[in-house]
Gaussian input, Z-matrix of N, CA and C with variables (Angstrom, degrees):
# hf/3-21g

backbone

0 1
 N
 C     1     B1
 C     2     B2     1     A1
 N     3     B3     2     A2     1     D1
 C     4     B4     3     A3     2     D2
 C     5     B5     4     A4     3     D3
 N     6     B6     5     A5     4     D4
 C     7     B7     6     A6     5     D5
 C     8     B8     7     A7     6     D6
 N     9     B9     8     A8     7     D7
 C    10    B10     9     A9     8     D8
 C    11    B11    10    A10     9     D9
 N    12    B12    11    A11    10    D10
 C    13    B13    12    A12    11    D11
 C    14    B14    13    A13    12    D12
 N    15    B15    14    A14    13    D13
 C    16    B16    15    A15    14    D14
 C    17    B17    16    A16    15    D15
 N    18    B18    17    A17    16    D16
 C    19    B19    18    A18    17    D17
 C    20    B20    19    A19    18    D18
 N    21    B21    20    A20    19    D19
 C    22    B22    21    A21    20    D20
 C    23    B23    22    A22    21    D21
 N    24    B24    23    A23    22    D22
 C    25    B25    24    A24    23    D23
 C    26    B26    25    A25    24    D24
 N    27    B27    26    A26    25    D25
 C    28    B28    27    A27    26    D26
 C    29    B29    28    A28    27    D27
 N    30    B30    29    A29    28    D28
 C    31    B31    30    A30    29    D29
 C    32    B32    31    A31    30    D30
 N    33    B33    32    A32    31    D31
 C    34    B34    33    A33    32    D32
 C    35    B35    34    A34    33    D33
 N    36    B36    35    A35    34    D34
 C    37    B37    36    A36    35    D35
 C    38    B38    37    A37    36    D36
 N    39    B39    38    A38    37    D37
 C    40    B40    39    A39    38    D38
 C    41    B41    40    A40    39    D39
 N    42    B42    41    A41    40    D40
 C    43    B43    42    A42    41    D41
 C    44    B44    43    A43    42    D42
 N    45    B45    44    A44    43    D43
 C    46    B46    45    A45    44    D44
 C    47    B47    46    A46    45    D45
 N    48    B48    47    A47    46    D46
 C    49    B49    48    A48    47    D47
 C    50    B50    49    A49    48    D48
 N    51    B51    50    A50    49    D49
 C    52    B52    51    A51    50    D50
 C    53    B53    52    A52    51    D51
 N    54    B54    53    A53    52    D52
 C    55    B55    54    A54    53    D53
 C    56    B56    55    A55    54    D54
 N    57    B57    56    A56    55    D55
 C    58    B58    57    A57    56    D56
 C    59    B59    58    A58    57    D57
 N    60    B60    59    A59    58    D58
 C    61    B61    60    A60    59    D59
 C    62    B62    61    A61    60    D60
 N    63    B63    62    A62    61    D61
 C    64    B64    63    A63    62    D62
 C    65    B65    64    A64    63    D63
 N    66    B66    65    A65    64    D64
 C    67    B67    66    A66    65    D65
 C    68    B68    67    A67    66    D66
 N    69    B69    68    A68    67    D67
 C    70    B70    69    A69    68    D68
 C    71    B71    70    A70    69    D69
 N    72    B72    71    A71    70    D70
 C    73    B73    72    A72    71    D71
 C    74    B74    73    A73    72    D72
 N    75    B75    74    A74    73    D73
 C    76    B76    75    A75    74    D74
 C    77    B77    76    A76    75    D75
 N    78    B78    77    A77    76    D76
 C    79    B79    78    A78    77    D77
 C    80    B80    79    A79    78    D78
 N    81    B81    80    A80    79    D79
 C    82    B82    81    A81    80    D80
 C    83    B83    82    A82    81    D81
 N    84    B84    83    A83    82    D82
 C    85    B85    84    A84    83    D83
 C    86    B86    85    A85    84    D84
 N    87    B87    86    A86    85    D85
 C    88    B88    87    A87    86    D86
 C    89    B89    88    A88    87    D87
 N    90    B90    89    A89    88    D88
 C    91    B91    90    A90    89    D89
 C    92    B92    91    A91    90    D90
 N    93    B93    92    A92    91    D91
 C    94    B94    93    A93    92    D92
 C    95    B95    94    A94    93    D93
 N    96    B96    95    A95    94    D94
 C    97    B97    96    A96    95    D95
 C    98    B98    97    A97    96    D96
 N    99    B99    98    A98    97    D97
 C   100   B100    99    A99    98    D98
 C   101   B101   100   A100    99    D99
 N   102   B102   101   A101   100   D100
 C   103   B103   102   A102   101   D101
 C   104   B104   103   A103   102   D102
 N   105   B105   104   A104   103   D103
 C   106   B106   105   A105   104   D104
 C   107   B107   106   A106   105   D105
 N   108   B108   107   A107   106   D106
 C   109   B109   108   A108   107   D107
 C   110   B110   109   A109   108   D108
 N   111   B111   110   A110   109   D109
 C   112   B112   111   A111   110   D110
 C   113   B113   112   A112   111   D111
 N   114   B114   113   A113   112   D112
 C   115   B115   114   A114   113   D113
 C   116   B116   115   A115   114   D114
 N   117   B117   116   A116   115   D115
 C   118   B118   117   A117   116   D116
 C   119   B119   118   A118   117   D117
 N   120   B120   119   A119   118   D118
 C   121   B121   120   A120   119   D119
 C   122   B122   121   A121   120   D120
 N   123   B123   122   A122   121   D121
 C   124   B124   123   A123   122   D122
 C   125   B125   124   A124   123   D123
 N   126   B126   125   A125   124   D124
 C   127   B127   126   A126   125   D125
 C   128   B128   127   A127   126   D126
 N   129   B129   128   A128   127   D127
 C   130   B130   129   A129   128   D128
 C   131   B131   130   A130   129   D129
 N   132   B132   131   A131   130   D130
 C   133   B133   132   A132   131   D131
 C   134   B134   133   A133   132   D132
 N   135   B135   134   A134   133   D133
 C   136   B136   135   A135   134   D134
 C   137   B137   136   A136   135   D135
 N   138   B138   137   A137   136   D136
 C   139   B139   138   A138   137   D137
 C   140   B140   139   A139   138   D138
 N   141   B141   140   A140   139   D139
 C   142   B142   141   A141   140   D140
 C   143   B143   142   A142   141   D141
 N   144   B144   143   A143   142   D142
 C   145   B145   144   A144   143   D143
 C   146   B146   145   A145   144   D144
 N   147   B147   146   A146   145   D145
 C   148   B148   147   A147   146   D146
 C   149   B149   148   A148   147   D147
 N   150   B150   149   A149   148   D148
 C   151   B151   150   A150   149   D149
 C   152   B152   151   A151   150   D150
 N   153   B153   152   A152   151   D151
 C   154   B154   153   A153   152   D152
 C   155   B155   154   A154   153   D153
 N   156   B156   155   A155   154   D154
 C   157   B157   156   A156   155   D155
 C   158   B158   157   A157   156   D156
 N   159   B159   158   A158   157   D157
 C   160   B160   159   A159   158   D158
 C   161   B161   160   A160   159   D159
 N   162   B162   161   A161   160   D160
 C   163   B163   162   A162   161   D161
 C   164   B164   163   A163   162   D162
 N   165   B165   164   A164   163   D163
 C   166   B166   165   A165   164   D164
 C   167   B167   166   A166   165   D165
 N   168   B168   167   A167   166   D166
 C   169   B169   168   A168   167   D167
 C   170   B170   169   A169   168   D168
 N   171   B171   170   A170   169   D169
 C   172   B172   171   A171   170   D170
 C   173   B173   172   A172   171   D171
 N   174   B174   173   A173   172   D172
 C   175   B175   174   A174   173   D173
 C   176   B176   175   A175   174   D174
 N   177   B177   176   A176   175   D175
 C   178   B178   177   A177   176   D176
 C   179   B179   178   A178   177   D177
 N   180   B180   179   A179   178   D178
 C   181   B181   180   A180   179   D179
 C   182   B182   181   A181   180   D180
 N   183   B183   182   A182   181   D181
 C   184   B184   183   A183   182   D182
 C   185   B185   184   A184   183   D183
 N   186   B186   185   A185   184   D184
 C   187   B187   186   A186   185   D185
 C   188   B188   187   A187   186   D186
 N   189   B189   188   A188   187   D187
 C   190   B190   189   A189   188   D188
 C   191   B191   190   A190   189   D189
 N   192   B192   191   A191   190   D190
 C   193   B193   192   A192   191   D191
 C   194   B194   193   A193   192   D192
 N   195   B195   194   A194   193   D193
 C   196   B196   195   A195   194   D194
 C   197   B197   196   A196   195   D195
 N   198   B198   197   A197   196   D196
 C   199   B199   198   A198   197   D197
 C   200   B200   199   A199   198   D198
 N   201   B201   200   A200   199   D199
 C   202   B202   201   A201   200   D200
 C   203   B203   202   A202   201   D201
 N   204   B204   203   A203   202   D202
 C   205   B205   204   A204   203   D203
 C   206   B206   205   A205   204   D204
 N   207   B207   206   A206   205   D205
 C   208   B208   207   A207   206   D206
 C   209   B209   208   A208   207   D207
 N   210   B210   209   A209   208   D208
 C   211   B211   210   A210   209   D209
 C   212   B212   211   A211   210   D210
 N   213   B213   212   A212   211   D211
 C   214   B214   213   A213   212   D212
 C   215   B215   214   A214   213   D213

   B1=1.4437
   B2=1.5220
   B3=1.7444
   B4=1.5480
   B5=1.3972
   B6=1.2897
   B7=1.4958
   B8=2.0886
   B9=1.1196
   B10=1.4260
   B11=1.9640
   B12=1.2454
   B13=1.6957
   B14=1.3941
   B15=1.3315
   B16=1.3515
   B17=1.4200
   B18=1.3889
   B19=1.6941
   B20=1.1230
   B21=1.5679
   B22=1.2669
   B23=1.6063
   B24=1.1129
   B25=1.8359
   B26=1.1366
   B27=1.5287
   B28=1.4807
   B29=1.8030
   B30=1.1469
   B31=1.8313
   B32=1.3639
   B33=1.1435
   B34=1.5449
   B35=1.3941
   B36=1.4872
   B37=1.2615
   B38=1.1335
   B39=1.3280
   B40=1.7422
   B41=1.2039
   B42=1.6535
   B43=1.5488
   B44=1.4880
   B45=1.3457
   B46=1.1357
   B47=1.7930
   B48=1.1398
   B49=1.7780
   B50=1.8974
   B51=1.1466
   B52=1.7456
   B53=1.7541
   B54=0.8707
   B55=1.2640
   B56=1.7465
   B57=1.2960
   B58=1.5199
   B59=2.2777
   B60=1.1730
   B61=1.2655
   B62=1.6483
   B63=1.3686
   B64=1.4728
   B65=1.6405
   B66=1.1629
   B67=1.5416
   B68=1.6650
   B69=1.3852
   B70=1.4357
   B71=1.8722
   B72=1.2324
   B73=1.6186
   B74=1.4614
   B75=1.2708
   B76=1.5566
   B77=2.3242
   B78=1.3832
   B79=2.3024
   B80=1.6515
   B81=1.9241
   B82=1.5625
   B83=1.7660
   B84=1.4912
   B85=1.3275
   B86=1.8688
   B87=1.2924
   B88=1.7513
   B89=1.0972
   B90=1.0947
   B91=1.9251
   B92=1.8100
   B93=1.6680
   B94=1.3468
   B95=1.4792
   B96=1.8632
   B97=0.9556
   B98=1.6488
   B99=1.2234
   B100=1.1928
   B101=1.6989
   B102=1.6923
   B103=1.3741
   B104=1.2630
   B105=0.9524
   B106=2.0772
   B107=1.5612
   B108=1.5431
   B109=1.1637
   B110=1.7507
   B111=1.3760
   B112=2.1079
   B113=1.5569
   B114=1.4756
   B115=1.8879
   B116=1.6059
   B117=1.1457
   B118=1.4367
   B119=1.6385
   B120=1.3325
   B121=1.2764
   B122=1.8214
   B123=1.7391
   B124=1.2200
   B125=1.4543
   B126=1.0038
   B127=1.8024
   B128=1.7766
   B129=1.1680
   B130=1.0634
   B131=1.7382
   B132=1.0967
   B133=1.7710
   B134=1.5983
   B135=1.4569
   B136=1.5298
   B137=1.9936
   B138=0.7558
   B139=1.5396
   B140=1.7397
   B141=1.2240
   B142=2.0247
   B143=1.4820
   B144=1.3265
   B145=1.6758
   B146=1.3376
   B147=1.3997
   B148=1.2575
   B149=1.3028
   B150=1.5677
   B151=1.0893
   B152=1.8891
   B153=1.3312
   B154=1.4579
   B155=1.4042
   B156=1.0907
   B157=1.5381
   B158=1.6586
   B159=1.3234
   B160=1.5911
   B161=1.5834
   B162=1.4483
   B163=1.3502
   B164=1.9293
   B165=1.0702
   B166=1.2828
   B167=1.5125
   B168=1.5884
   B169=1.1130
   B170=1.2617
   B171=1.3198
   B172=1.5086
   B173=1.4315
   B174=1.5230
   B175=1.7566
   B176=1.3618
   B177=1.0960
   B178=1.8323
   B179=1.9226
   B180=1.8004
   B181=1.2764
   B182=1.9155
   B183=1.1880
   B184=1.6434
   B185=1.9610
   B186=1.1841
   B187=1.5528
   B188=1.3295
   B189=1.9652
   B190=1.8290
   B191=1.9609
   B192=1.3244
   B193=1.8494
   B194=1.4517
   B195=1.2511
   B196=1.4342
   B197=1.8632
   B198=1.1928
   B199=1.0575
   B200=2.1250
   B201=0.8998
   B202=2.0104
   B203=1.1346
   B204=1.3935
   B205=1.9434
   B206=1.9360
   B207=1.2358
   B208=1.0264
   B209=1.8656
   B210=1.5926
   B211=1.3267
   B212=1.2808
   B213=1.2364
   B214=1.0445
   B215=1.6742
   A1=108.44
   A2=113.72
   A3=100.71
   A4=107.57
   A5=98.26
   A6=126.29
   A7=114.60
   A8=114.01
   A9=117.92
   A10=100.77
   A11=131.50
   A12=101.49
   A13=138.65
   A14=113.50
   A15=118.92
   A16=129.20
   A17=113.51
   A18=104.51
   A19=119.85
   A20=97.44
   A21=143.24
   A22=116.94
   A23=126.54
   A24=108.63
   A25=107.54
   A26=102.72
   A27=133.37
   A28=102.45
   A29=113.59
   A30=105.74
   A31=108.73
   A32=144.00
   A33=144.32
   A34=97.93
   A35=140.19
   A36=120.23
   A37=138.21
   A38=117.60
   A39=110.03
   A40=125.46
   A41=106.51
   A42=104.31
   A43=118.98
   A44=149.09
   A45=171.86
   A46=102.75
   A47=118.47
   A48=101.46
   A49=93.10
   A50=110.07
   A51=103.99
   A52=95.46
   A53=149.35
   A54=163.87
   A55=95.19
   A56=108.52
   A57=155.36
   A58=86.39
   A59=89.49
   A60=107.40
   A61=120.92
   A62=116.38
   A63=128.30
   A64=106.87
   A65=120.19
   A66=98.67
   A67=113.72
   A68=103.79
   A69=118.46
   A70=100.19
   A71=106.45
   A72=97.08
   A73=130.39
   A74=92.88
   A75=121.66
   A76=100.08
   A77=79.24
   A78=84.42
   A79=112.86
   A80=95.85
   A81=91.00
   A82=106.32
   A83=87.09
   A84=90.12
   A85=101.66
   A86=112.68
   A87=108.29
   A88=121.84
   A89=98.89
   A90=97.14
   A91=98.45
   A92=111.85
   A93=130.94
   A94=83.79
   A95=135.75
   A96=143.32
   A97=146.47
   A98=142.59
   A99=144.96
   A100=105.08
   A101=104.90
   A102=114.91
   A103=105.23
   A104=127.82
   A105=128.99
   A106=90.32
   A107=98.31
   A108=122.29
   A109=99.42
   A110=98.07
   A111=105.01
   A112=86.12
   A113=119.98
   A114=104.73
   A115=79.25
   A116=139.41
   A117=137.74
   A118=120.23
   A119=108.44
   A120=117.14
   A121=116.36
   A122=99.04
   A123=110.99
   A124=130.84
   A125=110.72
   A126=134.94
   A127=82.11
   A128=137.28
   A129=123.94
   A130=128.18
   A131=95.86
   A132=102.67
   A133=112.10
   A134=103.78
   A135=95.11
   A136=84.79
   A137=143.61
   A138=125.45
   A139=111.35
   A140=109.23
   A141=92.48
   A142=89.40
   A143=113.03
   A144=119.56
   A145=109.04
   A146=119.48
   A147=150.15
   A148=117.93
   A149=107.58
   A150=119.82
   A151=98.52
   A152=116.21
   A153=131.54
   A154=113.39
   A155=121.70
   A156=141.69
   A157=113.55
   A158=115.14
   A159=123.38
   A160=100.39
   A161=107.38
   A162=108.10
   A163=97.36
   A164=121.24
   A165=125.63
   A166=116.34
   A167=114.59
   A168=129.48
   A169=110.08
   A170=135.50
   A171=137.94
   A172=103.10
   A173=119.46
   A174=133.50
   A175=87.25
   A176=128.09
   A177=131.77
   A178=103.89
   A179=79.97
   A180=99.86
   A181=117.58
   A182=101.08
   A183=127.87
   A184=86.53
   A185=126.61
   A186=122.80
   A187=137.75
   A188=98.85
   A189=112.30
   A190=93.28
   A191=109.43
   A192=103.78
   A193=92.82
   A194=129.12
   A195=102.80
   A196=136.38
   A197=102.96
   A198=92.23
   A199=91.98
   A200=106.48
   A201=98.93
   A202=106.74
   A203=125.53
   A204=113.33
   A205=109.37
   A206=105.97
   A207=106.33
   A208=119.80
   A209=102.67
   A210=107.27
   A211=113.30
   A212=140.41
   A213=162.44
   A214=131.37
   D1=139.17
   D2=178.26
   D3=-73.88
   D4=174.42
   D5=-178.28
   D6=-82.01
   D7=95.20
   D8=-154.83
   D9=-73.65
   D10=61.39
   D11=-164.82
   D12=-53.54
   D13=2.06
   D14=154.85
   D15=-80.74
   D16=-10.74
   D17=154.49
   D18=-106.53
   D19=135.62
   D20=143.73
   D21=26.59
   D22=86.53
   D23=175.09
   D24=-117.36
   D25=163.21
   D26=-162.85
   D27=-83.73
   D28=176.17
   D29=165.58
   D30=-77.08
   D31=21.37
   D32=-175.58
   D33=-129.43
   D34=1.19
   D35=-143.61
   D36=38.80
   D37=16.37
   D38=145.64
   D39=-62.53
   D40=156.67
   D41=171.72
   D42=-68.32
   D43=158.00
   D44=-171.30
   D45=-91.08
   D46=101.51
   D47=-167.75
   D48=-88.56
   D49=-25.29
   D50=174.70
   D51=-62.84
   D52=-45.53
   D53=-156.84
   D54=-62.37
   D55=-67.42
   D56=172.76
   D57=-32.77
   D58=-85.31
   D59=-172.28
   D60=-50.36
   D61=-34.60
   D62=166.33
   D63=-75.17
   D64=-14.38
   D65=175.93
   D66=-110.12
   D67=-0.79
   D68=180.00
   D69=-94.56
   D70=-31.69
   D71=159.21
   D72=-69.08
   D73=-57.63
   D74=172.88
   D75=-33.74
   D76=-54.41
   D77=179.05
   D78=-55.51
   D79=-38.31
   D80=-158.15
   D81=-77.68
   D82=-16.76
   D83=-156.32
   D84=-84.19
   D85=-18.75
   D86=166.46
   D87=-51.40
   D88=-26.60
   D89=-149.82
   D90=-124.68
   D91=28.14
   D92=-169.77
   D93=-94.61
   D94=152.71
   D95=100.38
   D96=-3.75
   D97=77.98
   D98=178.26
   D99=-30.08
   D100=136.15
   D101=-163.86
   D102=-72.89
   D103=140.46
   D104=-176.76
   D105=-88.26
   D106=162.23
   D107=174.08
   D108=-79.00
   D109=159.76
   D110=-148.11
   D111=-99.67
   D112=20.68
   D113=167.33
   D114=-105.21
   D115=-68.44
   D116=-165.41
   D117=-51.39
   D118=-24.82
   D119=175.94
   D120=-66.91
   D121=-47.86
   D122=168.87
   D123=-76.32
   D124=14.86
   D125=-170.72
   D126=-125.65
   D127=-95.69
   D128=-165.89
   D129=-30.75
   D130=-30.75
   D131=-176.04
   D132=-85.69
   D133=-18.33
   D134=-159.58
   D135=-82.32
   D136=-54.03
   D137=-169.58
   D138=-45.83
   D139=-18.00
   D140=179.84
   D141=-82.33
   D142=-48.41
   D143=-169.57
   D144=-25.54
   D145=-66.57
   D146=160.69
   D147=-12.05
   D148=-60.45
   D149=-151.04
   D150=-95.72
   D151=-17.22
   D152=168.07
   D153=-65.46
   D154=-59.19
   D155=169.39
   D156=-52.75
   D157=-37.90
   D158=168.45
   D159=-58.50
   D160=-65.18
   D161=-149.97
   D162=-76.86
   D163=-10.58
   D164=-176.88
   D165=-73.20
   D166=-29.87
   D167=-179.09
   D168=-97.66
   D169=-29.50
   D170=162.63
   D171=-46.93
   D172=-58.93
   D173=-168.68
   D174=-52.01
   D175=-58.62
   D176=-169.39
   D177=-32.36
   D178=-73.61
   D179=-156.22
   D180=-71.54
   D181=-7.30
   D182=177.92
   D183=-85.87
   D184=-97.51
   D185=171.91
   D186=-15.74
   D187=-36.01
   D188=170.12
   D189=-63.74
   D190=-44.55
   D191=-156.34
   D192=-85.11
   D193=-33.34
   D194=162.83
   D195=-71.87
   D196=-9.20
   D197=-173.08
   D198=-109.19
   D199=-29.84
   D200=153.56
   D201=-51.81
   D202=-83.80
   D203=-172.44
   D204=-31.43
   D205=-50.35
   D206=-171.43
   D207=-52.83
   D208=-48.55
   D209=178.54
   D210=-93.01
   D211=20.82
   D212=134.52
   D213=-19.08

């Protein structure tokens, strides 16, 4: 692995994993999304919700007719 000189070392030359950990936030957190306001957030989610619960009850009701034909 190369040698990074912007992190962080210990008095032994080890790496620094707090060191480690602030720049692995520092990445995720650039390229993160700005937090929505919590009425739009809850408007945005409810259509997958929706769409989980549809297909959840189809699987049901698709499994009830197979397993009726079956015992049939």
């Amino acid at each position: 692995m190369a040698h990074n000189p912007q992190s962080p070392q210990g008095p032994e030359g080890h790496p620094d994993p707090a060191g480690n950990t602030q720049m692995f936030r520092a990445f995720v957190d650039e390229g993160a999304p700005r937090q929505q306001s919590r009425g739009s957030a809850v408007q945005a989610s409810a259509g997958p919700r929706v769409g989980v619960i549809l297909a959840v009850v189809v699987a049901v009701v698709v499994l009830a007719g197979v397993a009726w034909l079956a015992f049939a």
